[in-house]
C-alpha positions in Angstrom: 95.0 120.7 82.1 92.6 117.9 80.5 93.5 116.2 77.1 90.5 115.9 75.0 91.6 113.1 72.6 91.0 109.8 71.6 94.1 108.2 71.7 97.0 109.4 73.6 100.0 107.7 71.6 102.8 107.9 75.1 105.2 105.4 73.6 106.2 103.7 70.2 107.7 100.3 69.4 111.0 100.7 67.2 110.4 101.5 63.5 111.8 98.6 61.0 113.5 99.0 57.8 110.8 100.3 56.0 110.5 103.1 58.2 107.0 102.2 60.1 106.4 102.1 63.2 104.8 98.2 64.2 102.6 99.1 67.5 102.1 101.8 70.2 100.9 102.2 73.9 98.1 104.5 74.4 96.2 106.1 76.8 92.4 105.5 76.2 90.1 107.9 77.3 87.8 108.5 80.4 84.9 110.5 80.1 86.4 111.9 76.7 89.3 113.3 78.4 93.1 111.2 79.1 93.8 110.6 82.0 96.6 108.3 84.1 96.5 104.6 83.8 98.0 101.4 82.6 98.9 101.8 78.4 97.5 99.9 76.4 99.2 98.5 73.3 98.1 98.5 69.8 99.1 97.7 66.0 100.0 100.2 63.8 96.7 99.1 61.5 94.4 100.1 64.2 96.0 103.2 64.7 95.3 104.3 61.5 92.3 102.5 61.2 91.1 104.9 64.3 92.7 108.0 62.6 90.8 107.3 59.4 87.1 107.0 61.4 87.7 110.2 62.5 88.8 109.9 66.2 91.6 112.4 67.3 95.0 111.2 68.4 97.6 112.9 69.8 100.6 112.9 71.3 101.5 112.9 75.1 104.5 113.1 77.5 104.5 112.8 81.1 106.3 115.9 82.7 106.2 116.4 86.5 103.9 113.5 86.9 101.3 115.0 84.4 100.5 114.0 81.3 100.7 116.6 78.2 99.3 117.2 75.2 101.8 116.8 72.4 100.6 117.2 68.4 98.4 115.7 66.7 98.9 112.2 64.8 98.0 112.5 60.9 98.5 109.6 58.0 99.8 110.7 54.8 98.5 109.6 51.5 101.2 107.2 51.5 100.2 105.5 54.5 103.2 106.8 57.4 102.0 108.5 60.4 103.6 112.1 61.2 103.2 114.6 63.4 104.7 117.3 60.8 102.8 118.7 57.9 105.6 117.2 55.6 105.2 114.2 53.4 108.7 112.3 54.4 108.6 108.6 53.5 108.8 107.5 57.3 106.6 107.6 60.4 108.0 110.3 63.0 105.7 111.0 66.0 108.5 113.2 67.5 110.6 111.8 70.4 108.3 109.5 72.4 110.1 106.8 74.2 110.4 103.2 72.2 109.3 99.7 73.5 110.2 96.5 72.0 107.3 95.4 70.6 105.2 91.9 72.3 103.0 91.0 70.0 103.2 91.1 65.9 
């Protein structure tokens, strides 16, 4: 099954005290559709920045050597980025796998 998405967040860098999550690997898309390949990682100010102009990001998990769709990535109107509907004072995007973090 094709993921249709702009961004496919696969992994997430560890949140700091203030409950934000610093950067993120993605998967970019291929002919508007995710597909296997190298992650690429970006800042959390993109992310949103790409959220914002409209492009869809999701979620994704590999399982059986295939990548899934997960949820969909939202900001809140205080600025955290959640896969829930709820308004919680934190970033949650579910339970990807954490990096450390290589650039600031």
């Amino acid at each position: 099954m094709s993921i249709k998405a702009d961004r496919g967040v696969c992994e997430t860098s560890k949140q700091n005290h203030n409950g934000r999550i610093g950067s993120f690997k993605v998967l970019l898309p291929f002919d508007g559709e995710i597909v296997d390949g190298e992650p690429v990682q970006i800042s959390r100010s993109n992310l949103i920045q790409d959220i914002k102009a409209g492009k869809t990001v999701v979620t994704i998990s590999k399982r059986g050597g295939v990548w899934t769709r997960g949820s969909d990535v939202r900001v809140t109107s205080a600025g955290y980025l959640r896969t829930t509907l709820d308004d919680a004072e934190q970033d949650d995007l579910g339970d990807l796998p954490t990096f450390t973090q290589t650039f600031a």
